[in-house]
Structure formats: C-alpha cells, structure tokens
DRENVEXKE-864610 format. One record per residue (C-alpha): residue number from 1; residue in one letter; x, y, z. Coordinates in Angstrom, 3 decimals. Each point is the difference from the previous one (the first is absolute). Example, Ala and Ser with C-alpha at 12.3 -4.5 7.8 and 13.67 -1.06 7.14 Angstrom:
2
n: 1 | res: A | X: 12.300 | Y: -4.500 | Z: 7.800
n: 2 | res: S | X: 1.370 | Y: 3.440 | Z: -0.660
This chain:
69
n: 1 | res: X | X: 0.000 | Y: 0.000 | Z: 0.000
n: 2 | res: X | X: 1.437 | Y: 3.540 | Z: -0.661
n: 3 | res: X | X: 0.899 | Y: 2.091 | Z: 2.547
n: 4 | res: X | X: -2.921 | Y: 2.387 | Z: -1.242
n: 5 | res: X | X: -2.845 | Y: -2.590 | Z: -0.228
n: 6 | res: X | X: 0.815 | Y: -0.537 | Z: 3.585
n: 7 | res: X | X: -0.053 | Y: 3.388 | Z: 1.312
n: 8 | res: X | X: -3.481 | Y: 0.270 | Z: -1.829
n: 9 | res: X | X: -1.597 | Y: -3.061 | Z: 1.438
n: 10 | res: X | X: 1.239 | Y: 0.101 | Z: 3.374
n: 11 | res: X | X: -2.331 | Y: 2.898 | Z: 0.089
n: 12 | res: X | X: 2.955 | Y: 2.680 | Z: 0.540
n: 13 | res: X | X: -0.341 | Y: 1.002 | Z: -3.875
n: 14 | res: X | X: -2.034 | Y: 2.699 | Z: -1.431
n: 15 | res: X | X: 0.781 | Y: -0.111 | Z: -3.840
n: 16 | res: X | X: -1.897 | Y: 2.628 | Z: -0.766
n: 17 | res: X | X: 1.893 | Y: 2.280 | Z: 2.488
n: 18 | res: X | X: 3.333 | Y: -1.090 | Z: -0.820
n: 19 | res: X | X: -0.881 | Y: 0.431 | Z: -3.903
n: 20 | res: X | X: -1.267 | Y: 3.252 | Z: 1.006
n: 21 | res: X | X: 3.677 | Y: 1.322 | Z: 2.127
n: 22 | res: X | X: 1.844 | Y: -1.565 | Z: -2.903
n: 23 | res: X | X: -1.827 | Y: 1.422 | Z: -2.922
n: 24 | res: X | X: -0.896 | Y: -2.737 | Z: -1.809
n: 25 | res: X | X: -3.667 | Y: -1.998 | Z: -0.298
n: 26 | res: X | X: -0.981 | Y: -3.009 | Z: 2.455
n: 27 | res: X | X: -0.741 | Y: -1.648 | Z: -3.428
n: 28 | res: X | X: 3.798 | Y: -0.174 | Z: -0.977
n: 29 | res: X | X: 0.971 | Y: -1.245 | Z: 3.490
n: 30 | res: X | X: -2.299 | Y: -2.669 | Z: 0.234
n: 31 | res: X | X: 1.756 | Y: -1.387 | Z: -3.204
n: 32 | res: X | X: 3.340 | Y: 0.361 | Z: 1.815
n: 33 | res: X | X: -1.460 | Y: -1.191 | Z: 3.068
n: 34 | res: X | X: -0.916 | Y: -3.405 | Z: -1.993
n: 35 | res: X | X: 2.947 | Y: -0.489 | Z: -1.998
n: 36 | res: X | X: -1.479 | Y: 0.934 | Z: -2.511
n: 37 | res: X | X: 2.415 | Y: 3.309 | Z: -0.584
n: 38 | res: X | X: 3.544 | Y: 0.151 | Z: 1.738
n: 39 | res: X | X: 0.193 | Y: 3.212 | Z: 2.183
n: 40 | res: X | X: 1.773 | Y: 2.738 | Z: -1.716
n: 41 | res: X | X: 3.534 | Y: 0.787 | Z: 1.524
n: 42 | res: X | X: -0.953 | Y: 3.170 | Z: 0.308
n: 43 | res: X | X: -3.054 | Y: -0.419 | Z: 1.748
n: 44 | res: X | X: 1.798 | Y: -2.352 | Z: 2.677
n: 45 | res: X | X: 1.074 | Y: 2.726 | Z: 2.846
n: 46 | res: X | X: -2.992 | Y: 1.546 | Z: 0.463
n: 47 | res: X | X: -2.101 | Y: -2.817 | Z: 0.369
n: 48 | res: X | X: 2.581 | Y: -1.410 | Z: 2.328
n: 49 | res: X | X: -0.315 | Y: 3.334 | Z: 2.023
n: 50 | res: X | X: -4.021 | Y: -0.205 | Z: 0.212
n: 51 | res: X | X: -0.401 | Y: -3.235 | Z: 0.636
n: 52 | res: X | X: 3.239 | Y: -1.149 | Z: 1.594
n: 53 | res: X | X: 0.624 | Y: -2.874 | Z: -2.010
n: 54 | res: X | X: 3.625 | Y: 0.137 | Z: -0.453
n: 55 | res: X | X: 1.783 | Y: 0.566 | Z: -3.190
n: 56 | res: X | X: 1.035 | Y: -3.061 | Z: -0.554
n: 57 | res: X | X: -2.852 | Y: -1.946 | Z: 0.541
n: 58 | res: X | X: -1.842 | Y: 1.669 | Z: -2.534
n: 59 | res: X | X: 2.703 | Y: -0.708 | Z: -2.565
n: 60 | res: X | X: 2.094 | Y: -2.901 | Z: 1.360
n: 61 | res: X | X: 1.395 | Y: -0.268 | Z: -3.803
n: 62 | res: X | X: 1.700 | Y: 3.435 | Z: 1.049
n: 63 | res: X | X: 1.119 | Y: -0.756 | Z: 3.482
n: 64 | res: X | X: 3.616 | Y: 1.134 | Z: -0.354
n: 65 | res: X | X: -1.095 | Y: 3.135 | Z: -0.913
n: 66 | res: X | X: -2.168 | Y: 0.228 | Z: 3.289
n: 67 | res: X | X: 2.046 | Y: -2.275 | Z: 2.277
n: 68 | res: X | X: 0.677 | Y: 3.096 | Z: 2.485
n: 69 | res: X | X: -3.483 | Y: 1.127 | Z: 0.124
C-alpha cells in the first residue's frame, strides 16, 4: 500500500485539503494515490510537509535523494 493510500484510509487524510494547499485537483491525487500516476518529484516536499509522510516513503525509488530527511 502507498504511503498516501494509508494516510487517506486511516482516516488522517483529507485529499481534498491537501489538493487544495498544494494546488493541484483531488482528482489527480487519487490517481497517484492508486498507482495509477507516480507522484511528481516536484510535488514530493510539500506533500511530505502537510501530511508528514516522509520523503522517502512517498518515493522510495528516490530514497538517496531523501535519505537525510
């Protein structure tokens, strides 16, 4: 399960409020949400800061690039 379909159903997530601080639709992060779109890199840190899902759990692929976060 990604990091972000688990902060959604453990009842923590508001999509529609984090789509709403990041500028973006709750549409386009339900598809990342179920694999169905990778998360941007650009759109990683600030998602990590809202929802406090580190870094590199929302892109393990890119974990040396967040391993000090």
């Amino acid at each position: 399960m990604s990091a972000l379909k688990e902060w959604c159903s453990k009842k923590r997530g508001n999509l529609a409020g984090l789509a709403e601080h990041i500028n973006t639709s709750a549409g386009y992060l339900c598809e990342i949400k179920e694999d169905i779109k990778p998360l941007p890199t650009h759109m990683i840190r600030s998602i990590s800061a809202y929802t406090g899902i580190p870094a590199r759990e929302l892109r393990p692929d890119l974990w040396e690039i967040f391993k000090d976060e």
